[in-house]
C-alpha positions as a printed NumPy array, in Angstrom:
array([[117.404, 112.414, 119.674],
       [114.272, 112.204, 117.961],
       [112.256, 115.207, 116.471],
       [108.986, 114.173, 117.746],
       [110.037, 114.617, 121.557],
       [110.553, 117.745, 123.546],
       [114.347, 116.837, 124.026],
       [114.316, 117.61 , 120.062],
       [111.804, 121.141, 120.819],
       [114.495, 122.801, 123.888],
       [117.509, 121.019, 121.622],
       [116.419, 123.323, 118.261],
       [114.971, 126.285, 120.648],
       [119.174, 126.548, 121.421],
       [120.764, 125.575, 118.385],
       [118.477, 128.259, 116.147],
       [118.84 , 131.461, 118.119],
       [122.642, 130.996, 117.936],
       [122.833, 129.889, 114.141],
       [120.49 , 133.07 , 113.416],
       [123.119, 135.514, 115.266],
       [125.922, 133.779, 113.701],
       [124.468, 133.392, 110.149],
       [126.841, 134.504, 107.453],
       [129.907, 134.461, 109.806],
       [133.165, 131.797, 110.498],
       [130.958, 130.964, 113.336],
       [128.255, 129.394, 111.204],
       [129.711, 126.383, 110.288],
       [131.656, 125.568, 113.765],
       [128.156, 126.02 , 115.706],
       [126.186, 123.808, 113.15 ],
       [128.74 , 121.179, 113.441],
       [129.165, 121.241, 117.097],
       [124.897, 121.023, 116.731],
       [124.759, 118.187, 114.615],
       [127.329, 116.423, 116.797],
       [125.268, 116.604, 119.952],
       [122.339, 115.43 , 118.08 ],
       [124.13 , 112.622, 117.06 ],
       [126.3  , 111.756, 120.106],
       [122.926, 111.982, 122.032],
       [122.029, 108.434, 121.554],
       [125.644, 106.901, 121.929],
       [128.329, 109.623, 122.045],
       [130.864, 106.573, 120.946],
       [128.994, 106.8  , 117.429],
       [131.111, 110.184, 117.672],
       [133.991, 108.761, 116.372],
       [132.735, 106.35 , 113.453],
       [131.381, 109.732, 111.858],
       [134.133, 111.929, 112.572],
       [136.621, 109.28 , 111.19 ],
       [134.839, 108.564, 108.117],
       [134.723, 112.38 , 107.543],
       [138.486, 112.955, 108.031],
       [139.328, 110.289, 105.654],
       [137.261, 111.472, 103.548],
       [138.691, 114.468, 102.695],
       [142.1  , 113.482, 103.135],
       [141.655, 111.027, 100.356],
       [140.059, 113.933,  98.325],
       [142.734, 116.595,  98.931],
       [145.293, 113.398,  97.74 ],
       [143.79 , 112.976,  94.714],
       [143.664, 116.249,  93.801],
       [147.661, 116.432,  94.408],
       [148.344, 113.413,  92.111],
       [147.228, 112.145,  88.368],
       [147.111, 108.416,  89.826],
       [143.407, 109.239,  91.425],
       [142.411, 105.474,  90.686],
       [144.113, 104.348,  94.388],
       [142.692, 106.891,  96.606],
       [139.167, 106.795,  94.982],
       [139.336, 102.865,  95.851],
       [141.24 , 103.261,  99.423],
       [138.03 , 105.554, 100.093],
       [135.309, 102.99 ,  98.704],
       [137.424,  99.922, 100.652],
       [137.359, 101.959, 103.61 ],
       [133.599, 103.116, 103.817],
       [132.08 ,  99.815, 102.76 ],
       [134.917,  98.209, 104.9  ],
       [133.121, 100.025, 107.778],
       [129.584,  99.611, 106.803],
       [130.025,  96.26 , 106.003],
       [131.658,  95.79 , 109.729],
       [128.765,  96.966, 111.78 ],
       [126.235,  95.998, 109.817],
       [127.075,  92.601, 107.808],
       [129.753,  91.227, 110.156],
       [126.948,  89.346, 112.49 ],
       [125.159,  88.121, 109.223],
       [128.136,  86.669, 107.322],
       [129.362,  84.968, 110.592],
       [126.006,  83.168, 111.108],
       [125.737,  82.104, 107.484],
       [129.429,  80.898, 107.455],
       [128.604,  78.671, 110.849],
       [125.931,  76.676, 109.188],
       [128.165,  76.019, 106.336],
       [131.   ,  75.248, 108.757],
       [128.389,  73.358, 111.058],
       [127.979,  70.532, 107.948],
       [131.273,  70.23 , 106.799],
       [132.539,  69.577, 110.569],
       [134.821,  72.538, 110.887],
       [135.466,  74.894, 113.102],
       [132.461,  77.713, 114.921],
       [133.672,  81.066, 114.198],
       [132.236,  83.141, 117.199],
       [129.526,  85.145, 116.05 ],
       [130.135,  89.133, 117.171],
       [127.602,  91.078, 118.949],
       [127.562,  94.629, 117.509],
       [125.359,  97.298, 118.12 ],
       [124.416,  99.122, 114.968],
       [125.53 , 102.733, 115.153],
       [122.382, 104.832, 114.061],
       [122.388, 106.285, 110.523],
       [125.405, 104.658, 109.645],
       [124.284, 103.83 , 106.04 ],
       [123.588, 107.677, 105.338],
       [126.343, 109.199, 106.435],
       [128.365, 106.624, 104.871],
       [126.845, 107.102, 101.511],
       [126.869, 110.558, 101.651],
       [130.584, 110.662, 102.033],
       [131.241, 108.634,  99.973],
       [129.183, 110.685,  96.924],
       [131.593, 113.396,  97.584],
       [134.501, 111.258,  97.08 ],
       [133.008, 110.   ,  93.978],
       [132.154, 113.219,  92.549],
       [135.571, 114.654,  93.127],
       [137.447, 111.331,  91.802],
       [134.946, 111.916,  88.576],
       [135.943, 115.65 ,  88.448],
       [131.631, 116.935,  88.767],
       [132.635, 119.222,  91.924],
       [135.598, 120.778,  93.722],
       [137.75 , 119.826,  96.555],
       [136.556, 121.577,  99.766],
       [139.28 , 122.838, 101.231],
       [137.527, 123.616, 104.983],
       [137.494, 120.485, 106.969],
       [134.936, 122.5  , 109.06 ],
       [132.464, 122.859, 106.436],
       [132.701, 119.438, 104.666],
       [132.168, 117.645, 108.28 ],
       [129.145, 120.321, 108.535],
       [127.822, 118.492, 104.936],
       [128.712, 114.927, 106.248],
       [127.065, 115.626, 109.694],
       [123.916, 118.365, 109.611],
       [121.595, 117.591, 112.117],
       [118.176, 117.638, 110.234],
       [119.16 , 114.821, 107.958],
       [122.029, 112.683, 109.374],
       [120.366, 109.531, 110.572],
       [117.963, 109.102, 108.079],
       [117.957, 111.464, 105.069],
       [117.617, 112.516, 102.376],
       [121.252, 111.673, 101.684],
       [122.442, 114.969, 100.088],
       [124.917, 115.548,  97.276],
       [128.145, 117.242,  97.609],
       [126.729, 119.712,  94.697],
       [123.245, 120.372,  96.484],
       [123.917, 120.868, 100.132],
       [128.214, 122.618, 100.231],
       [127.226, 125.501,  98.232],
       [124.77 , 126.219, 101.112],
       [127.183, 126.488, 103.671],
       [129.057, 129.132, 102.139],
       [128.131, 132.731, 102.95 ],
       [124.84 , 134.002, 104.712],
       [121.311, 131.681, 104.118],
       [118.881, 133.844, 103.219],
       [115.442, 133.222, 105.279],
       [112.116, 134.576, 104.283],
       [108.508, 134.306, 105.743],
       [107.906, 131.54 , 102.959],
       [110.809, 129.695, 104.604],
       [109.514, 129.899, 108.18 ],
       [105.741, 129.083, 107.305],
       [106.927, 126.196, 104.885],
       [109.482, 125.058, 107.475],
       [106.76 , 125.228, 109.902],
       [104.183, 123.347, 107.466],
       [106.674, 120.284, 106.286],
       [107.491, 119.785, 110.106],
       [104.005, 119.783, 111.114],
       [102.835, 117.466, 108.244],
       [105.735, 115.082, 109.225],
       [104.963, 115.077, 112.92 ],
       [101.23 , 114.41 , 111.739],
       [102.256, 111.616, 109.674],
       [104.3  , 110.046, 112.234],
       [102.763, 110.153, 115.481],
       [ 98.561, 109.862, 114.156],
       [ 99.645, 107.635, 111.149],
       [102.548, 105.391, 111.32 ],
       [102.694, 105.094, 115.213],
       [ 98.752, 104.441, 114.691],
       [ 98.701, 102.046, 112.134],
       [101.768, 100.192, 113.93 ],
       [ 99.946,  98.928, 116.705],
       [ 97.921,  96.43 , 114.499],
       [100.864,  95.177, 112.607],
       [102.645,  94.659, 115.266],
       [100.002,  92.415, 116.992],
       [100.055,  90.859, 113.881],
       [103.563,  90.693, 112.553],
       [104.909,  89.671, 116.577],
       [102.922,  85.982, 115.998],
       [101.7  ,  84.861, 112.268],
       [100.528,  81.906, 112.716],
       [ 98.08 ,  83.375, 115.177],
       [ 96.201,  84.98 , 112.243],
       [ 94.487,  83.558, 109.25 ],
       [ 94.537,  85.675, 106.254],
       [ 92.444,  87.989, 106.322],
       [ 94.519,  89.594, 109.242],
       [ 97.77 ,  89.293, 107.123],
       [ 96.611,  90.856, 104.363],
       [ 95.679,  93.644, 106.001],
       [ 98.393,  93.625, 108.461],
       [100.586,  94.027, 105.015],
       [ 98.917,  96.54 , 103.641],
       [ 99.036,  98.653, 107.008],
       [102.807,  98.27 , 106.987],
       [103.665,  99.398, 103.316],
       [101.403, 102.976, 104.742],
       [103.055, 102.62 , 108.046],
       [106.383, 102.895, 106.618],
       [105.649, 105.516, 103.948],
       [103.947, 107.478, 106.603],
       [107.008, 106.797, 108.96 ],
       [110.059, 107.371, 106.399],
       [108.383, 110.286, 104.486],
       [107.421, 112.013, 108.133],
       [110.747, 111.443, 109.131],
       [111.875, 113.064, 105.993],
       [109.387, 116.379, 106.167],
       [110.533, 117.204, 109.392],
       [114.299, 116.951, 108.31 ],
       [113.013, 119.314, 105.392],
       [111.283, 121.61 , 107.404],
       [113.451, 121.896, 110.312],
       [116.292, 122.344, 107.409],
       [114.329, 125.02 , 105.764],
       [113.813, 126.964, 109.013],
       [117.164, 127.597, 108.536],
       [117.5  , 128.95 , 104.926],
       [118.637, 125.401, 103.658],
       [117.083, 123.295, 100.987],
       [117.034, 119.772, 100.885],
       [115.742, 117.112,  97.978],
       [112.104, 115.403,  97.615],
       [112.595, 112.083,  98.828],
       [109.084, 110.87 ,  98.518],
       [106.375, 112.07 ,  95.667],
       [103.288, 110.644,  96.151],
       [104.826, 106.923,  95.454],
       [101.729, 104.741,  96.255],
       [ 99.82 , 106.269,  93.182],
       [102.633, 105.382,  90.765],
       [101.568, 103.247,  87.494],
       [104.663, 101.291,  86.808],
       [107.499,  99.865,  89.209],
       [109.942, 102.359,  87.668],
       [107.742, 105.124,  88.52 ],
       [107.097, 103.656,  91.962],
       [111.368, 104.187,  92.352],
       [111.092, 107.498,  90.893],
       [108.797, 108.518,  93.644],
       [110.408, 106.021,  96.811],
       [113.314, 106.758,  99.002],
       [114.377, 109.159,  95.922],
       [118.147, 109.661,  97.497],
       [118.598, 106.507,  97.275],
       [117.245, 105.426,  94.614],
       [119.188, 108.308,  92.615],
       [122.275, 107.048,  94.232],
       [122.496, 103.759,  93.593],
       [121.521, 104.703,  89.964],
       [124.593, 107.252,  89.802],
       [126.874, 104.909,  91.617],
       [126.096, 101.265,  90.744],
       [123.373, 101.389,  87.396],
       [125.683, 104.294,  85.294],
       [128.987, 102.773,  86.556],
       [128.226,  99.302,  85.661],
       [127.135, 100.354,  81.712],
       [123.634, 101.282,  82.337],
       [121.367, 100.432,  79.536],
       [124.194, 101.478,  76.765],
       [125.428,  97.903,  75.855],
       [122.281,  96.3  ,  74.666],
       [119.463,  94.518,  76.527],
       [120.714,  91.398,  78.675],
       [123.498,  94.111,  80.111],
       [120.741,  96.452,  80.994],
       [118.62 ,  93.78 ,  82.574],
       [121.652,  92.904,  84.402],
       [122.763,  96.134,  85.617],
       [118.944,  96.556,  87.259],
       [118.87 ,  93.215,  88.474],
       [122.259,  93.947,  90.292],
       [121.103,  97.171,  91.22 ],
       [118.068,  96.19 ,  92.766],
       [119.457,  93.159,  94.554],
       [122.374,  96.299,  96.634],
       [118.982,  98.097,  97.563],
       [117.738,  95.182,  99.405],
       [120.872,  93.963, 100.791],
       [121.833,  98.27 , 101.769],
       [118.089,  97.803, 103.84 ],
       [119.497,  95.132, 105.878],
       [121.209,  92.324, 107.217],
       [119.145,  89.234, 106.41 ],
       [118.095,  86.78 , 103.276],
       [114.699,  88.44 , 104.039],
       [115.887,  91.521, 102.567],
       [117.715,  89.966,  99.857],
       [114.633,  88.367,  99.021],
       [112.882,  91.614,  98.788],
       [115.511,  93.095,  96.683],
       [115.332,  90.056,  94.047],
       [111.623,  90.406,  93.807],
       [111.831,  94.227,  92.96 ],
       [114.775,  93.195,  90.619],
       [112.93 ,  90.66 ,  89.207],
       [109.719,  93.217,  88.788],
       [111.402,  95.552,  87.461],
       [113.256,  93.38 ,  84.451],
       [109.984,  91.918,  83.658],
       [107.941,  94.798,  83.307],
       [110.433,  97.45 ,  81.376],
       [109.592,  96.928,  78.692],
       [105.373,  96.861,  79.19 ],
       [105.521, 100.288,  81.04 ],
       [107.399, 101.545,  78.119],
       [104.906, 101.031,  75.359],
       [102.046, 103.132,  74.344],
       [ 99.086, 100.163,  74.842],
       [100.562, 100.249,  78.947],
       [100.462, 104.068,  78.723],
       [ 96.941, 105.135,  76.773],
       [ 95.013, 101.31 ,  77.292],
       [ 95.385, 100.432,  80.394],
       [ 93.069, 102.597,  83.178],
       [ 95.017, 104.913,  85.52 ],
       [ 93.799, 103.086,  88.628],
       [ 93.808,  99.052,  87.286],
       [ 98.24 , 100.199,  86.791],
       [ 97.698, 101.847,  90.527],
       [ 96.498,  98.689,  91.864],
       [ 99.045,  96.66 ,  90.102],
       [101.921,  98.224,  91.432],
       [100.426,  98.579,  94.876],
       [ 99.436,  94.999,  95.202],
       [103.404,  94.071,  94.007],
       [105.187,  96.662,  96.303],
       [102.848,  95.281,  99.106],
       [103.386,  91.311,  98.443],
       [107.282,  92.438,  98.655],
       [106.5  ,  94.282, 101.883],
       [106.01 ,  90.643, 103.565],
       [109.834,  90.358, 103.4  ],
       [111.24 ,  94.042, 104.317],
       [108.899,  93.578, 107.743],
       [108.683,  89.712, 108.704],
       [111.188,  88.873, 111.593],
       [112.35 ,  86.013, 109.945],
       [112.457,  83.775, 106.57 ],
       [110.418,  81.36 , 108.786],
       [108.042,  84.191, 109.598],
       [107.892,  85.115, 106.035],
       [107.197,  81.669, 104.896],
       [104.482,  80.699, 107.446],
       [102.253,  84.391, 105.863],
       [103.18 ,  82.788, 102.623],
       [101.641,  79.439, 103.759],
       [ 98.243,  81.366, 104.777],
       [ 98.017,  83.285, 101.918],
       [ 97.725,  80.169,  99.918],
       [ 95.41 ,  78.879, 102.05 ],
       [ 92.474,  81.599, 102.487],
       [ 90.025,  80.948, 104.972],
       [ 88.201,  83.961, 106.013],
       [ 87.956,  85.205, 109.693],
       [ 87.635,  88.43 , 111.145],
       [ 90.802,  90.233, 110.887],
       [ 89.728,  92.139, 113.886],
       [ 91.248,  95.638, 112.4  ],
       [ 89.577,  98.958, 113.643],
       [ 87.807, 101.014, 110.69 ],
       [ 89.714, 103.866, 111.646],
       [ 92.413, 102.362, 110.34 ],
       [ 90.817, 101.41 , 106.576],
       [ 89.313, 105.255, 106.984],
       [ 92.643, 106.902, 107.609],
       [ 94.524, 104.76 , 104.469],
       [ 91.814, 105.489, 102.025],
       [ 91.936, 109.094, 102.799],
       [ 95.153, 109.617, 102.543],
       [ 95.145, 107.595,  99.399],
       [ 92.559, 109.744,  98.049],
       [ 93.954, 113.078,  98.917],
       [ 97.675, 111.909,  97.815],
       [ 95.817, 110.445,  93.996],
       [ 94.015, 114.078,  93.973],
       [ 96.979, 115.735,  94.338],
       [ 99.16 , 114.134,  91.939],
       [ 96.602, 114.727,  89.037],
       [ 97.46 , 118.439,  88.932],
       [ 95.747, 121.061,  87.532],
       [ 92.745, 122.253,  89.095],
       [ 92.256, 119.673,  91.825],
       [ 96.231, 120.183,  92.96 ],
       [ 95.338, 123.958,  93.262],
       [ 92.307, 123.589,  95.27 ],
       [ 94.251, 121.582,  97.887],
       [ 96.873, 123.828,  97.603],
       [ 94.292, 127.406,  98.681],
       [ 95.462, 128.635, 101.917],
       [ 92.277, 129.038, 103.551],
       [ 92.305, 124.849, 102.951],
       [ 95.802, 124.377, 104.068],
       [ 95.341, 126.566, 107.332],
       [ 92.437, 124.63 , 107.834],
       [ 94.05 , 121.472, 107.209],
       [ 97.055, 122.599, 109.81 ],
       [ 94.53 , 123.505, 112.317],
       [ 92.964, 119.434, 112.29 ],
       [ 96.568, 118.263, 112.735],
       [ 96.892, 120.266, 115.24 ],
       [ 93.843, 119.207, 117.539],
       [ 94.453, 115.661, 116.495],
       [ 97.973, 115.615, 117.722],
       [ 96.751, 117.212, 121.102],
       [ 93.802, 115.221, 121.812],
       [ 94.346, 111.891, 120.516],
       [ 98.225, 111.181, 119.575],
       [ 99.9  , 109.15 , 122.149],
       [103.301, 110.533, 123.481],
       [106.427, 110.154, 121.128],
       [107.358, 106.265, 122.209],
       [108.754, 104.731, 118.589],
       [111.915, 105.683, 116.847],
       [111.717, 105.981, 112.973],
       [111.711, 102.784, 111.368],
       [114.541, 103.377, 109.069],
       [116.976, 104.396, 111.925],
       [117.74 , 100.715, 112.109],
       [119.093, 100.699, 107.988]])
């Protein structure tokens, strides 16, 4: 079910009349859960199980360790059992292939290489279990002792398939008691929905159609066209991911219930760390609680810090998918972010260089990296590579729109994250209701009908 289609509009315009009446009640938690199960079991209602099993082990495991001082066993039968899973659906195909072409030189054997479809949001959920486990193993919450409610955390609608991937801490509390809801709540619901439908369907679904054309066949284009093609895909998936994420937010808030920032405004950051600080922010906060802390973080001198981002990096990229073209995107931001540490953290970085020359920087890095997270293949990937070395210019054939909508947005999204004065203008109601009124009559006049799913349903 997607939340730019009417399926999604007659789905919520059930669900929230009911949750409203039973708000505050045993009822609450039941009726969100039996919600967010139809939601999810609308695509494959097989999926149903994966979710629900991973939840019941879940807090099994946690109500064990609580029972016993040996919590070391449990914590690891959860983490065997989670990545066991995640690793099925979504490495299983990979590993086989790669294993073939070794086996294929050495004369051996050819393993048969599984079909599997990949279960939608499998690497949220997943990870969102698996934070509560943590947590509770590390003694930073306590055990929840409804089965009802913790599926309800593991499972709620408005961010299961794709985020934000909420913390134990953050979202349970929530579902205890009665959710207050205010007029701020349904006007800011209303606004974060409507921005993310805007971004999605006259943005990202907009911008898509030229890098598909130009992504499908790259050695069809010289590089002009590539370039450009690149640089419409790192705002196509911003737009995409972060639209995805506003309606979760708003559709969440509608209901009384807050969920984290998971994207601030990252294409004006002025260093790669503060590009991560600003991108995929669950995620990023995640692996930096669960793989960067646990592995030493930066307290056992340099090389161990370098090595503990490096590794951490290198998970991100292989977490986004199951090919060497994500690894390859992973090393790259590993390797950008070792190398330039220790530059973003002096003062000549910080009061020298200009604001916008650090923009660019980062944007033109982020976007070479981009080649990898969208090419089809490593031979796809290496043919742009080829052209890029080899500029000849030729007429990219992009519409203007399409430069006019990026440097807008770029514009208004630089404005905005100077603060101050300029953040409050935007921020006047008179220019917000105006600005809600243009999405509107864009989205009805020139927005083609909801056809794409969200790009990250497929990590």
């Amino acid at each position: 079910m997607l939340f730019h289609t009417w399926t999604f509009v007659v789905f919520f315009l059930i669900v929230y009349p009911v949750y409203l009446l039973t708000r505050g009640t045993r009822f609450m938690n039941p009726w969100l859960l039996l919600a967010s199960y139809v939601f999810y079991g609308w695509w494959n209602p097989l999926y149903l199980f994966l979710i629900a099993a991973t939840t019941s082990f879940d807090y099994w495991v946690v109500l064990r360790m609580e029972r016993t001082r040996f919590k070391k066993p449990w914590i690891v039968l959860s983490l065997i059992s989670n990545l066991g899973l995640l690793g099925f659906f979504k490495y299983a195909g990979f590993v086989t292939r790669n294993l073939n072409v070794v086996l294929t030189h050495i004369g051996a054997l050819h393993l048969p290489e599984p079909d599997i479809l990949l279960p939608v949001g499998i690497s949220f959920f997943t990870f969102q279990s698996m934070s509560y486990t943590i947590d509770a193993y590390r003694g930073d919450i306590k055990t929840e002792r409804s089965l009802i409610r913790f599926a309800t955390f593991v499972s709620l609608f408005p961010q299961l398939v794709a985020g934000p991937i909420e913390r134990a801490r953050n979202l349970l509390p929530q579902l205890y008691g009665k959710r207050k809801i205010g007029r701020a709540d349904i006007t800011e619901g209303l606004s974060h929905f409507l921005v993310g439908l805007f971004k999605k369907m006259a943005l990202a679904d907009y911008l898509a159609l030229y890098v598909d054309k130009v992504y499908a066949s790259p050695g069809d284009f010289q590089a002009p066209a590539l370039v450009l093609a690149t640089v419409a895909f790192g705002w196509q998936i911003y737009f995409d991911f972060s639209g995805y994420t506003d309606m979760a937010r708003g559709t969440a808030q509608l209901m009384g219930f807050r969920l984290m920032l998971n994207f601030n405004n990252p294409y004006v950051a002025r260093g790669l760390g503060d590009f991560w600080n600003r991108w995929h922010i669950s995620l990023s906060t995640w692996f930096k609680d669960y793989v960067y802390f646990p592995l030493g973080g930066n307290r056992h001198g340099t090389f161990a810090t370098y090595r503990n981002m490096f590794v951490t990096m290198l998970l991100s990229g292989i977490w986004h998918g199951a090919a060497w073209t994500f690894v390859i995107w992973g090393v790259l931001h590993a390797l950008g972010r070792v190398l330039t540490r220790e530059l973003e953290q002096t003062a000549f970085y910080a009061q020298r260089i200009p604001r916008l020359a650090k923009q660019a920087g980062v944007f033109a890095f982020v976007t070479f990296a981009w080649i990898f997270f969208r090419a089809g293949s490593f031979a796809d990937a290496r043919v742009i590579m080829t052209r890029l070395r080899h500029w000849e210019w030729s007429d990219p054939g992009a519409p203007l729109l399409m430069f006019g909508l990026i440097v807008v947005m770029w514009l208004y999204e630089d404005l905005y994250d100077r603060g101050g004065a300029t953040r409050r203008l935007l921020e006047r109601p008179a220019l917000r209701f105006a600005s809600a009124l243009a999405m509107i009559c864009w989205l009805w006049v020139v927005a083609a009908p909801a056809t794409r799913a969200f790009l990250y349903f497929q990590f």
